[in-house]
N, C-alpha and C positions, 0 to 999 in steps of 0.2 A: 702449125704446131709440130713439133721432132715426135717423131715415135718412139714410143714410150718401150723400157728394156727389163724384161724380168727380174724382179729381184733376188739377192741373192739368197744364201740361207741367214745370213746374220741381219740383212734388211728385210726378209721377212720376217722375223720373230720381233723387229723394233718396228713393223707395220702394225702386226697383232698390238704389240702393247699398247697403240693409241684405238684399238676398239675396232681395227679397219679387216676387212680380208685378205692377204695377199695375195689371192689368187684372181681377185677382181682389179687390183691397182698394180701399174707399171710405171718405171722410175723414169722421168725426162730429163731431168736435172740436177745437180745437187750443184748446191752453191751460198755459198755463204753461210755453213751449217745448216743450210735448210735443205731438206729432200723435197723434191716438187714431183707430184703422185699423179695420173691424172688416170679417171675408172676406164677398164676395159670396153665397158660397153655403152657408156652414157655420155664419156667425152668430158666428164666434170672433175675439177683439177682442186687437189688439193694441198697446203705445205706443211710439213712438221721438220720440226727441229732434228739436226741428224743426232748420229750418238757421240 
């Protein structure tokens, strides 16, 4: 898996809005409208829709 890359300030505030922390999830991916998150510290990946 790529290592995952801070998110910025406007993807932090679209991470908050789905209930998430951004200072626990980092961004791997984005692709195909999806941002692909995976947690800081437990390794577990998750996708939301971008904005």
């Amino acid at each position: 898996m790529k290592n995952g890359k801070k998110p910025t300030r406007r993807q932090s505030g679209h991470i908050q809005s789905y209930g998430l922390s951004p200072e626990n999830w980092l961004i791997f991916k984005i692709v195909d409208g999806d941002m692909h998150l995976v947690h800081r510290f437990t390794g577990q990946t998750r996708v939301i829709p971008t904005l």
